[in-house]
Backbone as CSV, one residue per row, in Angstrom:
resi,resn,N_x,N_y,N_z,CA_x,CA_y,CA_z,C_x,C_y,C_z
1,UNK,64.678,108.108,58.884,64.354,106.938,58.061,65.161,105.734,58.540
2,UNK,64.596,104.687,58.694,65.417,103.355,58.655,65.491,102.791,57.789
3,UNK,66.565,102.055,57.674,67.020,100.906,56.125,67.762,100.113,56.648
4,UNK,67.202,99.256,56.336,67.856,97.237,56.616,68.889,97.023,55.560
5,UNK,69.784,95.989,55.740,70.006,95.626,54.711,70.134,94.340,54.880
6,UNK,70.107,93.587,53.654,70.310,91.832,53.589,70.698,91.335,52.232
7,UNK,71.765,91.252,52.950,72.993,90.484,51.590,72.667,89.573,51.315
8,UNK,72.005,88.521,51.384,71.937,87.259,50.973,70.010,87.013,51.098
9,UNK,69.080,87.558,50.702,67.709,87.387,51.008,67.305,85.928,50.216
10,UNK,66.282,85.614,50.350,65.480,84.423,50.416,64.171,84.141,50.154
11,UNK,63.781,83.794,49.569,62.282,83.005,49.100,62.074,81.705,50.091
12,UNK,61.678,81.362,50.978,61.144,80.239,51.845,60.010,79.445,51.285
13,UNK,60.701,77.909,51.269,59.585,77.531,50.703,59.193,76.188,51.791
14,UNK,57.958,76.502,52.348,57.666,75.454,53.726,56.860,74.505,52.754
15,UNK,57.436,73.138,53.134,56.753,71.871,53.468,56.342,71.378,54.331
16,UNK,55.000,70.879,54.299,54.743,70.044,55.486,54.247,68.783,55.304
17,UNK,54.382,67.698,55.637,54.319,66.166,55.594,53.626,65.295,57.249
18,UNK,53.564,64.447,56.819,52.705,63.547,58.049,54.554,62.709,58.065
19,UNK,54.924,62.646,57.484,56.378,61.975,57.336,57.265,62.202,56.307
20,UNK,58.520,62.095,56.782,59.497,61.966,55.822,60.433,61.156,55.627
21,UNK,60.290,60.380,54.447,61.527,59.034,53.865,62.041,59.509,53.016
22,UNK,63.621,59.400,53.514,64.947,59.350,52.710,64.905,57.978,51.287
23,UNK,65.217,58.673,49.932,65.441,57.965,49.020,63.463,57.396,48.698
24,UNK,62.309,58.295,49.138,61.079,57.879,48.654,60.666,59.172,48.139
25,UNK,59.094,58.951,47.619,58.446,59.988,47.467,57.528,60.541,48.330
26,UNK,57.551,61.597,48.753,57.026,62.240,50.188,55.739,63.311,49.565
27,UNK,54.902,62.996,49.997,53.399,64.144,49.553,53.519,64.978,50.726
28,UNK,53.620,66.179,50.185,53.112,67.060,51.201,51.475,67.243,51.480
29,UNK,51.557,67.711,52.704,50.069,67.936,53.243,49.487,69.295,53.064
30,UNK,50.406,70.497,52.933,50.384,71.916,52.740,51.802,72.529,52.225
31,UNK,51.972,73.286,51.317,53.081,74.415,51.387,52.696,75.188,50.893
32,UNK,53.625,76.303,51.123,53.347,77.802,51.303,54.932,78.601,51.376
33,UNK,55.005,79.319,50.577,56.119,80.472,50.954,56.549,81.652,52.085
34,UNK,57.766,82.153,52.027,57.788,83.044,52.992,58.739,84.087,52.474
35,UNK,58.869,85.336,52.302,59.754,86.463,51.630,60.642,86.826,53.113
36,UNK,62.134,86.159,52.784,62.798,86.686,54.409,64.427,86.930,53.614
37,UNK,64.942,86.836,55.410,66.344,87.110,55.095,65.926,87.822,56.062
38,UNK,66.646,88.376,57.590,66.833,88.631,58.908,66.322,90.750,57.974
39,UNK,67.051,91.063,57.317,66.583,92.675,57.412,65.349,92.876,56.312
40,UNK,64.996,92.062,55.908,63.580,91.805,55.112,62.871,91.840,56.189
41,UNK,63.038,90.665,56.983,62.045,90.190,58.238,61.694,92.234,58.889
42,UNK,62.573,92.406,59.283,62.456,93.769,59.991,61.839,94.639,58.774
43,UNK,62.060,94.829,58.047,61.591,95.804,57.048,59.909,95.512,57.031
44,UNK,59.331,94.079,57.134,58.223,93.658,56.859,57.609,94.003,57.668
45,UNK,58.059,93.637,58.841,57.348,94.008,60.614,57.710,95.949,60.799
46,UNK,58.218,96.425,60.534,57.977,97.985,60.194,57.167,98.282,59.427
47,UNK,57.251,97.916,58.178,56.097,98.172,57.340,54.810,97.769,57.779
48,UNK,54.739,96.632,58.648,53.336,96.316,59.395,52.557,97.837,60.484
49,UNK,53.886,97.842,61.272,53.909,98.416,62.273,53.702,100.661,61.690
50,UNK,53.385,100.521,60.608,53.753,101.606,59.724,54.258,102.528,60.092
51,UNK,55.414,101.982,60.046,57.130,102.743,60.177,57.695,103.056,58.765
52,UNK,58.301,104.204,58.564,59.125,104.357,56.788,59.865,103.789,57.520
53,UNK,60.548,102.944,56.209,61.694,101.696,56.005,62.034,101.869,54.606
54,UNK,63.301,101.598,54.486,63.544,101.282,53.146,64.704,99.510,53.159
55,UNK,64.243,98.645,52.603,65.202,97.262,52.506,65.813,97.378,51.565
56,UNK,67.373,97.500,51.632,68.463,97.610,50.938,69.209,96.046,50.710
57,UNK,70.070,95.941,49.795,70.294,94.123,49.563,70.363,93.769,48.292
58,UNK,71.116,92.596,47.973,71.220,92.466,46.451,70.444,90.898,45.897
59,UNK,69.673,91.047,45.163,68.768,90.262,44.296,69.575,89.997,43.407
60,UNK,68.707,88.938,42.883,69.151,88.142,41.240,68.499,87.375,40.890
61,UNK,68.253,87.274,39.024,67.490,86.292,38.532,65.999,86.175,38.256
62,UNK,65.277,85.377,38.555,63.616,85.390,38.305,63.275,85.128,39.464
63,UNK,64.270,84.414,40.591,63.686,84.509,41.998,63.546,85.675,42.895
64,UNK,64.763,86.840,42.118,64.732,88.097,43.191,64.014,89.177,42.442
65,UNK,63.601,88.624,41.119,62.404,89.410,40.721,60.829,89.142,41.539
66,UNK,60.804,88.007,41.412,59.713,87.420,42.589,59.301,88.092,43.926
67,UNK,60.919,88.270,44.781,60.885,88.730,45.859,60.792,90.206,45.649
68,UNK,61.480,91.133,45.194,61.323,92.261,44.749,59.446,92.844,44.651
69,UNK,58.807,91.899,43.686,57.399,91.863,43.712,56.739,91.494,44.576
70,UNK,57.085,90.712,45.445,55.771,90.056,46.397,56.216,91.055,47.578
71,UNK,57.426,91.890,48.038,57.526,92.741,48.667,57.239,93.845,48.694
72,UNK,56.561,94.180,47.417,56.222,95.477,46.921,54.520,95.413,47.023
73,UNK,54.033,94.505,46.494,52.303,93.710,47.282,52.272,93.923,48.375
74,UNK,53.229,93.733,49.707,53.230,93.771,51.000,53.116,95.303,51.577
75,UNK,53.608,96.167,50.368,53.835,97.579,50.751,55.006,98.100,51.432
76,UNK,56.436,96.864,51.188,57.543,97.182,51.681,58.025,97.584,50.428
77,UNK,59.235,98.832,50.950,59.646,99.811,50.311,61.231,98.943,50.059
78,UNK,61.538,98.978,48.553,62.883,98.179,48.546,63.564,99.262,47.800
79,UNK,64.924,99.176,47.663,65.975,99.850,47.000,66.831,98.571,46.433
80,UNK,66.834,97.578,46.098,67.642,96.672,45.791,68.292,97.005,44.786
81,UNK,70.191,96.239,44.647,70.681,95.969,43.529,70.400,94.594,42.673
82,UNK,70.338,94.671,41.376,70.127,93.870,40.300,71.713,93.100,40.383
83,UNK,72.022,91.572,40.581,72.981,91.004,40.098,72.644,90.959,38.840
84,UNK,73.909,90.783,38.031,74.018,90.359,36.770,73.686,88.882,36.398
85,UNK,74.051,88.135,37.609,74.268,86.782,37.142,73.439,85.607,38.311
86,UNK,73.083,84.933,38.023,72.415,83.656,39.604,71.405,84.127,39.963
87,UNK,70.419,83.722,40.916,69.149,83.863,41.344,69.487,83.838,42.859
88,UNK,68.362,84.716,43.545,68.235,84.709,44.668,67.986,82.958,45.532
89,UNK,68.271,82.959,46.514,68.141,81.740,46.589,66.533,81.442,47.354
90,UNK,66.364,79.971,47.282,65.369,79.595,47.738,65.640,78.323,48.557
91,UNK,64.808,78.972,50.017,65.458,77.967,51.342,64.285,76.949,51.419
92,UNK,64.553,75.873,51.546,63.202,74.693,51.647,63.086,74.393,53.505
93,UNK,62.032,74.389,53.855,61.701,73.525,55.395,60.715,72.886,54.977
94,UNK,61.036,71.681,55.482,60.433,70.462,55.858,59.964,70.149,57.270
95,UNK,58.763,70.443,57.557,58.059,70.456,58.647,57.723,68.543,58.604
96,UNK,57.879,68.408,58.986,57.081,66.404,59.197,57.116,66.190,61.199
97,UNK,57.623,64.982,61.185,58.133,64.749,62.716,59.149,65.415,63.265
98,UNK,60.090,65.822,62.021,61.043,66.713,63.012,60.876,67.643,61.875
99,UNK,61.866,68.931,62.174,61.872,70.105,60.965,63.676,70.088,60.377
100,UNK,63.646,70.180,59.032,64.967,69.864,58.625,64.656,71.124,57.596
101,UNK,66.258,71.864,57.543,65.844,72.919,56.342,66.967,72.723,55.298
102,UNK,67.358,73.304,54.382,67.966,73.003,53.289,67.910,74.688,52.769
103,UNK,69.126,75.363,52.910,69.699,76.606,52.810,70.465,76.749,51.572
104,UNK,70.081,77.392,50.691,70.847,77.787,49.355,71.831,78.634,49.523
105,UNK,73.066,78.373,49.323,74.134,79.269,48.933,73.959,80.959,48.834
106,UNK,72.737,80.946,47.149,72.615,82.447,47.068,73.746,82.589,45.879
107,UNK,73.402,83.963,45.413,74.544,84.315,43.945,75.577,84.988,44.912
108,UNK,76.822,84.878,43.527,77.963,86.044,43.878,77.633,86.844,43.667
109,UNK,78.412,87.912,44.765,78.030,89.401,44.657,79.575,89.871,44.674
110,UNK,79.541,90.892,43.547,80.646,91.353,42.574,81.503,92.614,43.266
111,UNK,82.757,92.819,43.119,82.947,94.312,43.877,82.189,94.984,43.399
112,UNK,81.299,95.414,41.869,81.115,96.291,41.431,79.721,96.855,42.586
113,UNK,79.160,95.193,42.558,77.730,95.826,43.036,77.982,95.846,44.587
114,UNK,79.138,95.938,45.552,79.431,96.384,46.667,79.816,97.526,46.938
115,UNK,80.488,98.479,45.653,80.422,99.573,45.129,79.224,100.672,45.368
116,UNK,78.227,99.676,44.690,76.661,100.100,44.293,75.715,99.930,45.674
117,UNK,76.617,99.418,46.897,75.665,99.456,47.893,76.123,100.574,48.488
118,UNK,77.508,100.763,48.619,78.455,101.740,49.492,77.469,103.317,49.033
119,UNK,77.602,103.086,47.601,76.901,104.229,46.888,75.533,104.913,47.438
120,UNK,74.325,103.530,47.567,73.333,103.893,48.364,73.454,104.459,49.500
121,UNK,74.240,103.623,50.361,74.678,103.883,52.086,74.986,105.503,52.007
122,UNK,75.754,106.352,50.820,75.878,107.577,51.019,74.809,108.337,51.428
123,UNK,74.134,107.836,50.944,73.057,108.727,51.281,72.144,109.474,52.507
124,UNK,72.549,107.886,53.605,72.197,108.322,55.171,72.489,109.311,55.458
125,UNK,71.540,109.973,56.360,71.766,111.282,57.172,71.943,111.145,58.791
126,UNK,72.525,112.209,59.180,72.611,112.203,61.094,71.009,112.056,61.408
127,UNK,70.536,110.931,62.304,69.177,110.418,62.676,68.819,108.941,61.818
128,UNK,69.531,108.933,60.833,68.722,107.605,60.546,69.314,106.443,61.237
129,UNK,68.737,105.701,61.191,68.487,103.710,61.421,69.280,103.207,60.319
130,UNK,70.496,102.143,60.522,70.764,101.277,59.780,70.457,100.138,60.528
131,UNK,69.987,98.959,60.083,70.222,97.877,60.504,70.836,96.691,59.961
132,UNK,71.880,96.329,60.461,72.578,95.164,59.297,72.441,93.848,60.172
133,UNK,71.629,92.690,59.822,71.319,91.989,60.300,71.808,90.440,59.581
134,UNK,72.049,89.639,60.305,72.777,87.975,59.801,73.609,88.135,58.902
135,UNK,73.976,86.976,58.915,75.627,86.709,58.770,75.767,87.065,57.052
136,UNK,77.508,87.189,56.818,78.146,87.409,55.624,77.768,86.016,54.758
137,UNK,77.525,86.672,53.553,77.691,85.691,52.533,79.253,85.349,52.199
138,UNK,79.366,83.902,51.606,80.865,83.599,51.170,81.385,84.302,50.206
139,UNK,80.647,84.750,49.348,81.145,85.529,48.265,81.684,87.236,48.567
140,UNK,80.834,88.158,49.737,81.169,88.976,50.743,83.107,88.762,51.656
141,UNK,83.240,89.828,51.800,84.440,90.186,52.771,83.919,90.301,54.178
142,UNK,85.043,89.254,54.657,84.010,88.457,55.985,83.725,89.770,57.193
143,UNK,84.905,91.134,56.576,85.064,92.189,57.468,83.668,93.165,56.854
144,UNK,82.214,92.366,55.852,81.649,93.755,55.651,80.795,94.865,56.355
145,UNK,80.330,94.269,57.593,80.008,95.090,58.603,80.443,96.555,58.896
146,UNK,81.636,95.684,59.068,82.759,97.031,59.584,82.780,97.905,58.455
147,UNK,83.482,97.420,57.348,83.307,97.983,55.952,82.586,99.296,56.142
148,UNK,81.260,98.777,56.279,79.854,99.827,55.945,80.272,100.730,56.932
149,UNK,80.702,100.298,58.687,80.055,101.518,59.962,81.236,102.168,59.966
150,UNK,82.402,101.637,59.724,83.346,102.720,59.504,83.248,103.994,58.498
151,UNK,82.679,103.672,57.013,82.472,104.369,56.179,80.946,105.311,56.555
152,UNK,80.347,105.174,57.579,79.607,106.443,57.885,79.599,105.983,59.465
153,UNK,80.663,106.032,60.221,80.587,106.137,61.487,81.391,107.387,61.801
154,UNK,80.228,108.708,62.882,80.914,109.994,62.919,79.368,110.813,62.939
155,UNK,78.965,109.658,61.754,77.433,111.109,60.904,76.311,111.137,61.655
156,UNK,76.012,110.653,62.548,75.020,110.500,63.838,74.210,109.718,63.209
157,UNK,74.531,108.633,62.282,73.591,107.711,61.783,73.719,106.709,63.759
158,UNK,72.483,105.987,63.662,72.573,104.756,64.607,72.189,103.553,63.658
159,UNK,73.302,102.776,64.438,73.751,101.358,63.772,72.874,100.304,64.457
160,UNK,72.168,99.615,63.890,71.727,98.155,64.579,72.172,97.365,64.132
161,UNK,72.983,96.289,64.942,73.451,95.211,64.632,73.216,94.109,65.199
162,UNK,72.068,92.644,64.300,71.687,91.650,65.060,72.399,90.452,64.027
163,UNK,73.622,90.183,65.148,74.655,89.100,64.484,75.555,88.485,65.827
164,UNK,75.836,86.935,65.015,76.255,86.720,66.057,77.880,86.599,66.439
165,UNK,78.815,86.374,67.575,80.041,86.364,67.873,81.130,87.077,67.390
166,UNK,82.041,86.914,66.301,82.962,87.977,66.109,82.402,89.040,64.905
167,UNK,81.426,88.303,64.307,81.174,89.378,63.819,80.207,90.621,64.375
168,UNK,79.590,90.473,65.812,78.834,91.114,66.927,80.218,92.123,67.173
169,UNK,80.828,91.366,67.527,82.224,91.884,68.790,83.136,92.464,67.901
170,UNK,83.197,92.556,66.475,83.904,93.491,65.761,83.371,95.179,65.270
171,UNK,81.657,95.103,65.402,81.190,95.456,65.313,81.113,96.957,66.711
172,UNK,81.521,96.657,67.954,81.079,97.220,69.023,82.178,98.687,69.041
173,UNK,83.179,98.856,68.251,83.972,99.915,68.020,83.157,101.004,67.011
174,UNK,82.492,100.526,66.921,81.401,101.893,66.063,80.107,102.337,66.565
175,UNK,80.165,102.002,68.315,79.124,101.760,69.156,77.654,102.505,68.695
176,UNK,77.340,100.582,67.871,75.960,100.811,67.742,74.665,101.188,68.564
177,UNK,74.064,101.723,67.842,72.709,102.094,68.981,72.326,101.053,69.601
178,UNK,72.218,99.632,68.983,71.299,98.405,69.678,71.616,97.568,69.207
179,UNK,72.185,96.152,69.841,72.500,94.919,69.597,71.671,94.186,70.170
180,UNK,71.331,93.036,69.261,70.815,91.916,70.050,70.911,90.490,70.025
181,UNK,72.086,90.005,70.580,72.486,88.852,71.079,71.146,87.810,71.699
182,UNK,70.532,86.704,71.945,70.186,86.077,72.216,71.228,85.245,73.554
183,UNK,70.572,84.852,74.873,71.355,84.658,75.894,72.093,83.568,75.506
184,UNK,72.057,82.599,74.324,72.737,81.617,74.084,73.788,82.131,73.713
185,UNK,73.554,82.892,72.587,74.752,83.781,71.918,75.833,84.610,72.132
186,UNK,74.929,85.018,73.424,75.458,86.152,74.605,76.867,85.222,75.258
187,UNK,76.343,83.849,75.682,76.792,83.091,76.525,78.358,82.630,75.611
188,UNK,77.561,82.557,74.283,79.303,81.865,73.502,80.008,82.645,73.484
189,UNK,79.691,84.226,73.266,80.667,85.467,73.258,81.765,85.119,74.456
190,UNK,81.175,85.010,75.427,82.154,85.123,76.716,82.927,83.418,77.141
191,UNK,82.047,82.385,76.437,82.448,81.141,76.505,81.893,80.784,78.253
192,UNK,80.856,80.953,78.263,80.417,80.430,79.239,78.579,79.645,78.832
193,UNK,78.154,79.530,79.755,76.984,79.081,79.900,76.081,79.946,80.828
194,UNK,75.038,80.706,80.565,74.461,81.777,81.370,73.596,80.719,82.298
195,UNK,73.694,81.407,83.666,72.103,80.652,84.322,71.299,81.209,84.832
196,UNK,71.684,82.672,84.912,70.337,83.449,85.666,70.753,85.170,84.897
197,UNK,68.995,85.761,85.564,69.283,87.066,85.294,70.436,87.929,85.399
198,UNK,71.171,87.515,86.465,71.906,88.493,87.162,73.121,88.773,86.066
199,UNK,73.541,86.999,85.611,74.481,86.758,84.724,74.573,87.586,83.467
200,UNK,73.016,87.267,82.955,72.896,87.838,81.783,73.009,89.400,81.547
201,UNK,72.741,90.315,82.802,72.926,91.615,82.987,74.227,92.059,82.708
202,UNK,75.434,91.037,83.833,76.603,91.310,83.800,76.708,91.302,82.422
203,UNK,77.415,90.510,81.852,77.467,90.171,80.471,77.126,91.274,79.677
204,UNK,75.925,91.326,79.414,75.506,92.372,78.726,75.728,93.934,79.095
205,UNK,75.988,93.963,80.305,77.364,95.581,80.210,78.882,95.440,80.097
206,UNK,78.786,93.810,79.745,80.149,93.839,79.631,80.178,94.339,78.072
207,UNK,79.525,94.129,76.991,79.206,94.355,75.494,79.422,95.981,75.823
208,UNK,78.402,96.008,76.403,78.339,98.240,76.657,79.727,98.476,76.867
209,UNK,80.385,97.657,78.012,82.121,98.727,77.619,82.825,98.514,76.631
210,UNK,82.302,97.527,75.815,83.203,97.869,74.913,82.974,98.164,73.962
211,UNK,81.444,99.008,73.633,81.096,100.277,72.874,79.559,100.126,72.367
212,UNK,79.021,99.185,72.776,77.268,99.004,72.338,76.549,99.995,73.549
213,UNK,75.656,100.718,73.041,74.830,101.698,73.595,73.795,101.089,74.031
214,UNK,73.077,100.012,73.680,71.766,99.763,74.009,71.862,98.011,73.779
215,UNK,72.072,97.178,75.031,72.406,95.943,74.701,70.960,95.000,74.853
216,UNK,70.211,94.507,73.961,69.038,93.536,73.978,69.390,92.111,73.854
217,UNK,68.763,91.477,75.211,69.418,89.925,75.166,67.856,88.994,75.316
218,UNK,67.606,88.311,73.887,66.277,88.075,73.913,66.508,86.635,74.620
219,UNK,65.418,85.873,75.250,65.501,84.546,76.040,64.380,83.687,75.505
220,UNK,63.513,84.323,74.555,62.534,82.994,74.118,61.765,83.110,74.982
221,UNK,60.681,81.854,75.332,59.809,82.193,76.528,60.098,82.820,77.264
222,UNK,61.762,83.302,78.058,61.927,83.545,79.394,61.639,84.845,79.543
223,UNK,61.358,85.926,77.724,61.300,87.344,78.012,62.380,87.659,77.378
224,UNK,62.805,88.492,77.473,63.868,89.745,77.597,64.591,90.875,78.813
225,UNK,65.945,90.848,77.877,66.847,91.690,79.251,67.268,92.717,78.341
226,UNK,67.185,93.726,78.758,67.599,94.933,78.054,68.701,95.679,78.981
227,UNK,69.694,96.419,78.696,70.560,97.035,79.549,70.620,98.444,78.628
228,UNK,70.223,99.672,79.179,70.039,100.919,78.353,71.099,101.153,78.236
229,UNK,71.330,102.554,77.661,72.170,103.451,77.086,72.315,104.397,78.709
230,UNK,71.716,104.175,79.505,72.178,104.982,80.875,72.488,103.383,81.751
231,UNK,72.791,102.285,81.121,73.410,101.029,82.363,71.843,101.033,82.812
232,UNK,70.293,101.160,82.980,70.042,100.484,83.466,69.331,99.508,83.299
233,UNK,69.378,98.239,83.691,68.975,97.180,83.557,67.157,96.933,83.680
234,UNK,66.461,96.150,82.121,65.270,96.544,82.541,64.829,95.023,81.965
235,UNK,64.333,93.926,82.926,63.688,92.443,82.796,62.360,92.516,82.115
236,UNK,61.830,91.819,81.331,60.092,91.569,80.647,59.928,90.089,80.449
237,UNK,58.882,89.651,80.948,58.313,88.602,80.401,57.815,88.399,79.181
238,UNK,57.090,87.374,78.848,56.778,86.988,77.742,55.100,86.770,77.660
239,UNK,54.010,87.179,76.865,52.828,86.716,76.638,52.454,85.565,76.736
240,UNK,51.122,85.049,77.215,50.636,83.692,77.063,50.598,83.449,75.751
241,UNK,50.677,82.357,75.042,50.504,82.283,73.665,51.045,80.581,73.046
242,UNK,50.672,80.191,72.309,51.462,78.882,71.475,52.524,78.966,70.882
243,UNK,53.334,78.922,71.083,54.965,79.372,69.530,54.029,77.881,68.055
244,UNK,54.076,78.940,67.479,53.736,78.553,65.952,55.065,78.255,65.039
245,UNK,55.443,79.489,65.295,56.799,79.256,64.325,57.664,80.854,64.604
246,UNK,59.065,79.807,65.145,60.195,81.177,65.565,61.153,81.689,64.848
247,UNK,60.897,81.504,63.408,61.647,82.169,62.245,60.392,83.191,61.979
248,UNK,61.877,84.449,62.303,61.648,85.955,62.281,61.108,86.453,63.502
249,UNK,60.945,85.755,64.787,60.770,85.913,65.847,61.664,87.292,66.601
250,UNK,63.036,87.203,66.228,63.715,87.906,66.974,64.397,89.189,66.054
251,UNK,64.211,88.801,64.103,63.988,90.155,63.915,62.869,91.053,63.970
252,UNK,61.360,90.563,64.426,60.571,90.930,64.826,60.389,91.851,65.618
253,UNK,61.025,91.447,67.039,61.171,92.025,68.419,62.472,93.166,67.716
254,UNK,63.453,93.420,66.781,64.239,94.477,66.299,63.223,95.457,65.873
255,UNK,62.590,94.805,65.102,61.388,96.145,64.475,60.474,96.779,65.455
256,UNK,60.228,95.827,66.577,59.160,96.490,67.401,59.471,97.367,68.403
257,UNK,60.884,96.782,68.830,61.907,98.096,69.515,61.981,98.880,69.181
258,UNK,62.612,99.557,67.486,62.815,100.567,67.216,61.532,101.330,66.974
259,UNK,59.904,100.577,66.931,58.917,100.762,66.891,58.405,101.736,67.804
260,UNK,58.819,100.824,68.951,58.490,101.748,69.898,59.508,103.293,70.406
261,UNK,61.049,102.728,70.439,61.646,103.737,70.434,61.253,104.956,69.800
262,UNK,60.968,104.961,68.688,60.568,106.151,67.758,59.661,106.456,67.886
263,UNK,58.402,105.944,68.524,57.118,106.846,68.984,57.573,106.974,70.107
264,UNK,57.988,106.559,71.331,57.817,107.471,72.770,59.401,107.999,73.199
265,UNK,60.447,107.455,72.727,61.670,107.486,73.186,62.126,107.244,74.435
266,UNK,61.510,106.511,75.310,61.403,105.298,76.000,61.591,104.085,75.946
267,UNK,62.774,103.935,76.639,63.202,102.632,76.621,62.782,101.110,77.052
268,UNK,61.660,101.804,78.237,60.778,100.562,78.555,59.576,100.456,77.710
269,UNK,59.210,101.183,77.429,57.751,101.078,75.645,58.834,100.452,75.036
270,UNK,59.549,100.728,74.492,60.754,99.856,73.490,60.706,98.340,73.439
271,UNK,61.360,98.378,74.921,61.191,97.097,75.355,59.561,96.363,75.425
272,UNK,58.576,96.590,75.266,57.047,96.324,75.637,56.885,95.492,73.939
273,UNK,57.168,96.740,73.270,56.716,96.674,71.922,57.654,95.928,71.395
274,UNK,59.191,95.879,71.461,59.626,94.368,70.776,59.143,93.026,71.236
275,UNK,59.215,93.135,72.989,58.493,91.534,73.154,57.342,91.251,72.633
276,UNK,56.228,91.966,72.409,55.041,92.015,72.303,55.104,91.467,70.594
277,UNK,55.816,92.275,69.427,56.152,91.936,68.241,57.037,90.717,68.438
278,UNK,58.077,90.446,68.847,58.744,89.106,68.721,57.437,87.963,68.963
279,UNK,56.843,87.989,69.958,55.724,87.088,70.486,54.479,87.078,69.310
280,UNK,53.890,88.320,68.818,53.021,88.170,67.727,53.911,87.184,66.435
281,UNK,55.010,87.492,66.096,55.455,86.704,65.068,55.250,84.933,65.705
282,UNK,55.751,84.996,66.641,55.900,83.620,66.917,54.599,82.726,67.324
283,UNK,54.014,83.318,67.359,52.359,82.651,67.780,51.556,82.924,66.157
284,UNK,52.419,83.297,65.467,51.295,83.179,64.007,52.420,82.706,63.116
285,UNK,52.058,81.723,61.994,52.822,81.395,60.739,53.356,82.353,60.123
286,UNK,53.073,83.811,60.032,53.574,84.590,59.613,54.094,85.839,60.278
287,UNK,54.696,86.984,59.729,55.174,88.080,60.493,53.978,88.486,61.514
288,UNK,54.698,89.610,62.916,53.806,90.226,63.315,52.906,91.058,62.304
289,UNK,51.459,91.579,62.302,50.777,92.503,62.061,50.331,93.261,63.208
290,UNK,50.257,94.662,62.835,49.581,95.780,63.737,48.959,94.959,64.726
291,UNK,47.904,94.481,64.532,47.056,94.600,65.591,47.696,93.567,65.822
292,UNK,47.996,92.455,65.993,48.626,91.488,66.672,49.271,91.817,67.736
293,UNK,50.238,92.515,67.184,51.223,93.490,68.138,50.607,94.588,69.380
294,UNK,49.641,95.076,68.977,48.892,95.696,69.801,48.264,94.941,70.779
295,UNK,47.226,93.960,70.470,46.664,93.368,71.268,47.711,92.599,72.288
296,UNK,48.636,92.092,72.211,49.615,91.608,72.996,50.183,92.382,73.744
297,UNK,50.598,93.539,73.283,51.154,94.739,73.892,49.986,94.858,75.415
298,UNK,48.777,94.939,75.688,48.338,94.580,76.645,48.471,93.862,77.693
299,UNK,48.766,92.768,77.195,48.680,91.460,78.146,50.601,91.427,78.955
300,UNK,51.239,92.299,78.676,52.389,92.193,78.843,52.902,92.641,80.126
């Protein structure tokens, strides 16, 4: 079984405008919502991809009742905790001439109900999928990553971890099954500036020694670089296609990896089926779906 989790989830609420003035009144031309938060995103694109998932994470209020429901319509499987107090938050984008977003805080989350996640987490068995994906909330202990993989690192659970810099690189002592850095991200780790494949390879076994099993370094149009769990290095391009919109793009390509991992156990299908899913998300307003993913999976 796999289970995401996302500490801080989100209700998206897109605007779109022909323009936008500061201090006027602005008509939108269309909006529309989006149910995310980086291990939602993956939970959604598994559940597309019909993978068991379970999305773990703490809600609150009448907004994370919302989300709770419109995720359960989708046919994603949740385990959430109930805060006592605050509402889930709700992130605004403003699509016009340029795109500007406006990110909510989100409620406190209490020791009790960090307690109440630890509690769930017992439950993993040797074989399952965790994936803990984007960053700590302020109200969170900035160490909770670790927190969690220490407290079942040993049980042959595999860890996915898609985050960026020290909290990536604190992470690599509980050598997760699969990280995935983005080459920008890749590049701040080491404080450089990447410029070619070769770079990005190095780099990315430099992560493997110091305890990541399976290093994924996504590039946006340029494809993907994968470096296995046996060192070897495996390059993919990217589909013809329009980028629509690249939120959830790259937890996309997480779900479609482990997508594929788990039907062939092959690391280059792995690799096929995340680019192929990262690319379906990003060429449609919304998550990958099955066939999206499939049909791309061709052209690759």
């Amino acid at each position: 079984m796999i289970y995401t989790v996302t500490f801080n989830p989100a209700i998206d609420y897109v605007v779109e405008l022909v323009s936008f003035n500061i201090g006027e009144v602005n008509r939108t031309t269309r909006e529309y919502m989006n149910l995310g938060g980086k291990g939602v995103n993956v939970s959604r694109v598994l559940t597309n991809l019909e993978i068991p998932n379970t999305s773990l994470g703490f809600i609150a209020g009448f907004t994370g009742e919302a989300l709770r429901t419109g995720l359960a319509e989708m046919g994603v499987k949740t385990d959430f905790i109930k805060l006592k107090e605050g509402n889930t938050r709700i992130n605004v984008n403003i699509k016009g001439i340029s795109e500007t977003d406006i990110n909510a805080r989100g409620p406190e989350i209490s020791d009790e109900a960090i307690e109440e996640l630890f509690e769930k987490l017992n439950i993993l068995k040797e074989g399952d999928i965790l994936v803990l994906a984007g960053s700590i909330p302020a109200s969170l202990p900035s160490d909770m990553y670790e927190r969690i993989m220490s407290k079942l690192y040993g049980k042959g659970i595999k860890f996915v971890v898609d985050a960026t810099k020290d909290l990536l690189l604190k992470s690599l002592k509980y050598e997760p099954f699969l990280i995935k850095p983005n080459n920008h991200e890749l590049g701040e780790i080491f404080g450089i500036q990447l410029k070619n494949d070769d770079e990005i390879i190095y780099y990315a076994r430099e992560l493997k020694k110091k305890g990541a099993k399976n290093v994924l370094v996504s590039m946006a149009g340029d494809g993907a670089v994968l470096v296995d769990e046996n060192n070897i290095a495996h390059k993919i391009g990217t589909p013809k296609g329009k980028v629509v919109n690249s939120v959830g793009a790259g937890d996309s390509m997480v779900a479609g990896f482990l997508a594929g991992y788990l039907e062939k156990g092959d690391y280059q299908y792995a690799l096929r089926m995340g680019t192929a899913s990262g690319s379906a998300s990003a060429f449609s307003e919304g998550l990958a779906t099955k066939q999206e993913v499939m049909d791309l999976l061709t052209k690759i």
